[in-house]
C-alpha positions in Angstrom: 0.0 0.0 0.0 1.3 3.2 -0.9 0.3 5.3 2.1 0.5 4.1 5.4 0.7 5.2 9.4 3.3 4.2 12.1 2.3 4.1 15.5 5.1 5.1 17.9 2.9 4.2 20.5 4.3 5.6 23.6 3.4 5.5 27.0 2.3 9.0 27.8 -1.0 10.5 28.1 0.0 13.9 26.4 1.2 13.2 23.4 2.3 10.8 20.5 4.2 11.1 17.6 3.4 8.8 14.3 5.1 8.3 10.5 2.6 8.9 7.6 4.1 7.2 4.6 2.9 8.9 1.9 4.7 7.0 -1.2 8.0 8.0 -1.2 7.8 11.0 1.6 7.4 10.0 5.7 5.7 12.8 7.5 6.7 13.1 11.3 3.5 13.9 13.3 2.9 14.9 16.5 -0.3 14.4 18.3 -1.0 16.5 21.2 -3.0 18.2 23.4 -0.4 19.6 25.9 1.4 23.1 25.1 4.6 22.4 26.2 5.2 20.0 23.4 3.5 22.5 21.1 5.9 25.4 21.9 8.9 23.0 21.2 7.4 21.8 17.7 7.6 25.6 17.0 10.3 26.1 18.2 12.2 23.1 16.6 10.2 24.0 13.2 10.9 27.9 13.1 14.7 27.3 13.4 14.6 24.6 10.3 11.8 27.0 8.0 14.6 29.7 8.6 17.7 27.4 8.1 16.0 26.6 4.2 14.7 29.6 3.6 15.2 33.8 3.5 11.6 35.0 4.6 13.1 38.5 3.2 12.4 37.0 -0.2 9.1 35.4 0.3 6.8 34.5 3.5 7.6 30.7 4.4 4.7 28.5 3.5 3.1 26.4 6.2 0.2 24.2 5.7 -3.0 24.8 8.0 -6.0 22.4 8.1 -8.8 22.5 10.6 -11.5 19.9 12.3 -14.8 20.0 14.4 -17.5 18.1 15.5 -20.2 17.9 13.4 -23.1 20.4 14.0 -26.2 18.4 14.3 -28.9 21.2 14.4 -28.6 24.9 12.8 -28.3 26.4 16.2 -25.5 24.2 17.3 -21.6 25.7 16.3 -19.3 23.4 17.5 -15.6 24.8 18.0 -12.5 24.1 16.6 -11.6 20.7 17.7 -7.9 20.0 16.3 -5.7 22.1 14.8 -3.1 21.3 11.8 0.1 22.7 10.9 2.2 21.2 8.1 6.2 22.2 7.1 8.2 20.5 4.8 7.9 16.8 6.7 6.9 18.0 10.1 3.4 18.1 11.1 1.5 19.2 14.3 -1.9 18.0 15.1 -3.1 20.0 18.4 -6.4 18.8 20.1 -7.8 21.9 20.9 -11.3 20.4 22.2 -9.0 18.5 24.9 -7.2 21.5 26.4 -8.3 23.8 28.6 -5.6 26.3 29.0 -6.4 27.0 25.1 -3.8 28.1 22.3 -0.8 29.0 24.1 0.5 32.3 23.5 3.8 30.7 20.9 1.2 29.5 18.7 -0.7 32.8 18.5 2.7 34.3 17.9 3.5 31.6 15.3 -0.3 32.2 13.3 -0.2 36.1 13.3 4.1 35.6 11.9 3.8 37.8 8.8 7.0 36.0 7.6 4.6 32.9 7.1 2.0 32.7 4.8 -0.5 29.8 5.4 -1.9 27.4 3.1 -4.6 24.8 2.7 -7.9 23.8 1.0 -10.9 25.8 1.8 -8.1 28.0 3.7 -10.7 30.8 4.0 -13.5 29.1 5.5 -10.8 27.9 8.4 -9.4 31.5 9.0 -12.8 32.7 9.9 -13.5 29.8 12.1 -10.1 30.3 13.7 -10.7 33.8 14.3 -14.3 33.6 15.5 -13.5 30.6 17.8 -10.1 32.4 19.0 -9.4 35.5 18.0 -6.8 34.2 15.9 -4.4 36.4 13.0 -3.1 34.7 9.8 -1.5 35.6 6.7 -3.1 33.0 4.0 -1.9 33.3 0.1 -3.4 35.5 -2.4 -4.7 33.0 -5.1 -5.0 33.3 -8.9 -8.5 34.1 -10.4 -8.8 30.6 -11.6 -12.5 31.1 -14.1 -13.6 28.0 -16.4 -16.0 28.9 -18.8 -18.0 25.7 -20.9 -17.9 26.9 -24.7 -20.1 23.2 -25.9 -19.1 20.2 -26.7 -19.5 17.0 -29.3 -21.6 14.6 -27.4 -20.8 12.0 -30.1 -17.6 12.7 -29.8 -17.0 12.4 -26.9 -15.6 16.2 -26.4 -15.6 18.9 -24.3 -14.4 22.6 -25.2 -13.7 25.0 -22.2 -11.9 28.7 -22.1 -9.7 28.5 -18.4 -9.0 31.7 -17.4 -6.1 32.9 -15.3 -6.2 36.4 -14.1 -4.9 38.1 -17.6 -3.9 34.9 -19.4 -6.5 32.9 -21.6 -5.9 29.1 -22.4 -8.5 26.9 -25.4 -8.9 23.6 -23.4 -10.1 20.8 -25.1 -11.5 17.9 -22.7 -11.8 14.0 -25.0 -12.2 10.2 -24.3 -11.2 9.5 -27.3 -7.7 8.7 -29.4 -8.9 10.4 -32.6 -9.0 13.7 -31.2 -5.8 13.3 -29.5 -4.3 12.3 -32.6 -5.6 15.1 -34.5 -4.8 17.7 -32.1 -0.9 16.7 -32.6 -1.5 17.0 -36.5 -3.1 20.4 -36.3 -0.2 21.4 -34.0 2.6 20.2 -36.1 1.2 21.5 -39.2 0.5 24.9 -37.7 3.8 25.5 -36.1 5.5 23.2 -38.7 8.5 21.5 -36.3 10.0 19.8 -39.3 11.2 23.1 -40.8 13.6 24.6 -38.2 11.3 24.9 -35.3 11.3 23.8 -32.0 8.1 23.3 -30.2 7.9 23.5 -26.8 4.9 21.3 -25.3 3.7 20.9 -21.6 3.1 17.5 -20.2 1.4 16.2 -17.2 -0.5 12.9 -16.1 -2.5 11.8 -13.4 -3.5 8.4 -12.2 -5.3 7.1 -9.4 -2.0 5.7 -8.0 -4.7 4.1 -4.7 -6.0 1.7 -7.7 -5.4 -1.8 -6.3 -7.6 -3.4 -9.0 -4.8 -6.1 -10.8 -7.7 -6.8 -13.8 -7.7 -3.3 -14.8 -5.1 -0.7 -16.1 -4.7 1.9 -13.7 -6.7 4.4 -15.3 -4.8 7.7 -16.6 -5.4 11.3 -18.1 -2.9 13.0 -20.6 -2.5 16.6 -20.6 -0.7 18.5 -23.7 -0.4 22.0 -23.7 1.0 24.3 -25.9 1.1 27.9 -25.8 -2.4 29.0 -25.3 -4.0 25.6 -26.0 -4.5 22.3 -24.3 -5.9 19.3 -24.6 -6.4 16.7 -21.7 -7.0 13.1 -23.0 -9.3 10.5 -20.7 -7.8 7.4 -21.4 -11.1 5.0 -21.6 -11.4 2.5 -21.5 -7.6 1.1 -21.2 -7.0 -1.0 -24.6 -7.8 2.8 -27.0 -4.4 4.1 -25.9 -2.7 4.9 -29.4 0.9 3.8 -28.3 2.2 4.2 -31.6 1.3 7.6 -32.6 2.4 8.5 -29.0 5.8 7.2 -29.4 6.0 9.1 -32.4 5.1 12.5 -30.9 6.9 11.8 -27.3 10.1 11.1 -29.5 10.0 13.4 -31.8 13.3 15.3 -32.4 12.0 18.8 -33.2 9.5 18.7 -29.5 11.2 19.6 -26.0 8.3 18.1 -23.4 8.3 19.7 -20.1 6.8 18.5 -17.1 7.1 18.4 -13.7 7.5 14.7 -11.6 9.8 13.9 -15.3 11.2 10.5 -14.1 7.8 8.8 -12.4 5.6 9.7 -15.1 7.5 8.4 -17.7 8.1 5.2 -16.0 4.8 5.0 -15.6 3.8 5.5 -19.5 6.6 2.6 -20.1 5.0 0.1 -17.7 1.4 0.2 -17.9 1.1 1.0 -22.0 4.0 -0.6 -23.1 5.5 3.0 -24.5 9.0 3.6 -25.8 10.0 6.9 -24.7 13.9 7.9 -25.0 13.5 11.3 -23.0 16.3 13.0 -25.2 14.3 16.5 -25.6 12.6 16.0 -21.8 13.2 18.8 -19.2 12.1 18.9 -15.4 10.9 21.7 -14.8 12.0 21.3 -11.1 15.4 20.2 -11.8 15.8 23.3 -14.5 15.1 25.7 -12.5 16.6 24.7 -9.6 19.8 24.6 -11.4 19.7 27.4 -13.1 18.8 29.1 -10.7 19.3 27.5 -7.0 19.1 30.5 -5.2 15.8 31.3 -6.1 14.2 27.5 -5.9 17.1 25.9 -3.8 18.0 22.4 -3.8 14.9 21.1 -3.8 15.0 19.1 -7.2 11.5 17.8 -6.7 9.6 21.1 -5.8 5.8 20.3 -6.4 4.1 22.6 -9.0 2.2 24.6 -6.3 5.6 25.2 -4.3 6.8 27.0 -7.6 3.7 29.2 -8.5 4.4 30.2 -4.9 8.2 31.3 -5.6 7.7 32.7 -9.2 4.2 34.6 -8.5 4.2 34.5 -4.7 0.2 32.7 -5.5 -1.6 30.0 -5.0 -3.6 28.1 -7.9 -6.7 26.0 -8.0 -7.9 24.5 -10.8 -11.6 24.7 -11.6 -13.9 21.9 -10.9 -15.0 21.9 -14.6 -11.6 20.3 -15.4 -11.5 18.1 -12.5 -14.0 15.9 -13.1 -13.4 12.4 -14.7 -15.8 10.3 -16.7 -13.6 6.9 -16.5 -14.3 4.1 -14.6 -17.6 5.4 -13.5 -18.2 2.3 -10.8 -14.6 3.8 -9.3 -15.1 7.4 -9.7 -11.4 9.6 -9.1 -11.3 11.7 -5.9 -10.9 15.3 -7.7 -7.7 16.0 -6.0 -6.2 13.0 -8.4 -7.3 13.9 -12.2 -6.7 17.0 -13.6 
């Protein structure tokens, strides 16, 4: 199983610390209701989020979740029952519902920190409850103005047409099920731009798969996303056996296209295993592993920087992409959780 939890178990009534495997990463956790141990998780984590960073360049980032009982009538308002703060690999979960003396004054210092900026889904709804449960200050993260208008669609066809807006920046997205419109998307592109006659073409990539997908009949189900400049086209591959490997090997080999992407090495491991794809990766680029050496002061060493961590850096944003594109129409008994397919 790719994500799992280890139980240190220890023998102490105010706190315990666990290991969430989460594929390759182990997050240290501690669980606690006490606020001694909470003042020395910020303590210990400030002096690491300043080692790795210069807050005099950006705010650190620090992930913030919430939890309550649920509120059975309209009347009721349950509080805040656990608090969640996430850096790098550390993570604090404080039981708020089982202490009395309340959030100690280090963790009020450490929330209204304008050198951080906090992060999380739904981060606004939490904020409020934070501040009307404890009169609590945050910094969250100004995020782009993410709009996803429906332009129509081919029902026969299987496709969907949508204009994704981005603050000033427009992008055609073209949503299909089906390996002929992939296909001729990559012929329109190449005889548009003509590669074959001095010209490079420089084409985003990305994947997702429902990597929980313990189903051994069934190909782990997959979407293909292609983007270049302004236009983009995000392939649902269903079912499984209309995967067009050879025209795919052509394009992803193709000596006039440079494909970036981020997470280079995985996905394309993954495109070898589960459809039998020959890809050489001669005009491939990280975009993590680019940047970061080109320019290491700016994205340090962090070779694997997730896209979000780098929005953050370059536009000092956060980004979330409309429910529109988010949805998936494959494997409709086993419907993707919309944080996995994009």
């Amino acid at each position: 199983m790719a994500i799992s939890i280890e139980d240190h178990q220890l023998p102490y009534n105010t706190h315990n610390l666990y290991d969430v495997n989460f594929f390759d990463d182990k997050i240290h956790t501690l669980v606690t209701h006490t606020p001694s141990f909470v003042n020395t998780w910020i303590a210990e984590t400030q002096q690491k989020l300043h080692q790795n960073n210069n807050p005099a360049d950006h705010p650190l980032l620090v992930g913030l979740d919430i939890e309550w009982r649920p509120n059975r009538t309209r009347q009721m308002e349950n509080p805040v029952a656990t608090l969640q703060l996430s850096t790098g690999k550390d993570c604090l979960i404080f039981q708020l519902l089982h202490c009395p003396s309340g959030i100690p004054q280090s963790l009020y210092d450490f929330l209204s920190n304008k050198n951080y900026t906090f992060v999380g889904v739904g981060i606004e709804g939490d904020v409020e409850k934070l501040v009307e449960d404890y009169d609590v200050t945050l910094l969250i993260m100004e995020n782009f103005e993410l709009r996803c208008n429906h332009k129509g669609g081919n029902y026969i066809g299987g496709d969907d047409v949508f204009d994704v807006e981005c603050d000033d920046m427009l992008c055609y997205t073209t949503i299909i099920n089906n390996p002929t419109s992939l296909l001729r998307w990559i012929a329109e592109l190449f005889g548009t731009k003509l590669p074959d006659r001095g010209n490079r073409l420089r084409v985003s990539m990305d994947m997702i798969w429902d990597k929980y997908c313990d189903d051994g009949r069934l190909k782990t189900p997959a979407t293909l996303q292609f983007c270049h400049e302004s236009c983009c086209i995000i392939y649902h591959v269903y079912p499984p056996d209309n995967f067009p490997t050879s025209s795919l090997e052509n394009f992803l080999n193709h000596s006039c296209v440079d494909f970036v992407c981020f997470g280079l090495i995985e996905k394309v491991n993954y495109l070898r295993k589960t459809n039998n794809l020959e890809v050489k990766m001669e005009h491939w680029y990280d975009i993590p592993f680019m940047a970061t050496v080109l320019d290491p002061n700016r994205f340090g060493l962090n070779f694997h920087s997730p896209l979000q961590d780098m929005v953050y850096i370059e536009f000092s944003k956060s980004y979330k992409k409309p429910d529109d594109l988010l949805k998936s129409n494959w494997r409709l008994d086993v419907p993707l959780p919309l944080d996995k397919v994009g």
